[in-house]
Residue, then its C-alpha position, 0 to 999 in steps of 0.5 A: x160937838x158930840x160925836x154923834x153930831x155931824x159938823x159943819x165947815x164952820x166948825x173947821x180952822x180957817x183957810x187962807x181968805x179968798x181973793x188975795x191970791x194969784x193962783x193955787x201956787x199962790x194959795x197954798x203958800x197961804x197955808x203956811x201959817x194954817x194946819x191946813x196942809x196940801x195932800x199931794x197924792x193918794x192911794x197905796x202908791x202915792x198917785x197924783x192927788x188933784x192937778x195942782x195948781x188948778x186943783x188942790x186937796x188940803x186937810x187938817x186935824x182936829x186941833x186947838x180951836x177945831x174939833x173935827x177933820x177937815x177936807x177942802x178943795x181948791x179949783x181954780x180959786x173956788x172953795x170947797x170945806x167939808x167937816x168929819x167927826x173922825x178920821x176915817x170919814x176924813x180919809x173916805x171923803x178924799x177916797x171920792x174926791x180921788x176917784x173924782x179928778x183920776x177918772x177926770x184927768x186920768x193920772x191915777x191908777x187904772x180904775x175899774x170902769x165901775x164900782x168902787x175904787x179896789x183897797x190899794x187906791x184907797x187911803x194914805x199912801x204908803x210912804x207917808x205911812x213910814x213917816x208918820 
């Protein structure tokens, strides 16, 4: 894949197979033995990403046997893979995803009634900033 090709959810590293688990707690001890990990919060201040273990954002890198960046939701046992060719799209992607469930379950950041969401609700949080 160039990057100018836009890939595909096949492209990505497996998730753990649908049907063998009980719930989202269950899926993601499934992700264990993946890239694939969960992405708890969001945003400069680390708000609530989702509603686990109803719905679950997870993300991998480009790794061995993948060449671009992964983004899947988990809600309520459906499945939702998207690929991206870079980062930035990657971290774009759970941007809207994060608008999406805090306007719907409201436990995010105030968000402005409309419009896009303002820079501190945008990207990887802070904390895991430090860590990386």
């Amino acid at each position: 894949m160039s990057e100018l090709e836009t890939p595909t959810a096949d492209e990505l590293l497996p998730l753990p197979a649908r049907g063998w688990w009980g719930d989202g707690w269950d899926w993601m001890d499934g992700l264990a033995s993946t890239p694939w990990v969960a992405v708890p919060n969001w945003g400069h201040d680390g708000w609530d990403l989702g509603q686990w273990p109803y719905v679950i954002v997870v993300t991998c890198a480009p790794t061995t046997g993948a060449s671009c960046y992964g983004v899947a939701t988990y809600v309520e046992g459906d499945l939702d893979p998207q690929a991206y060719a870079t980062d930035e799209e990657r971290v774009a992607a759970i941007d809207r995803i994060a608008e999406f469930y805090w306007r719907i379950y409201g436990r995010g950041p105030e968000l402005p009634a409309t419009g896009p969401l303002v820079a501190e609700h945008c990207g990887v949080p802070r904390w895991m900033e430090a860590v990386s």
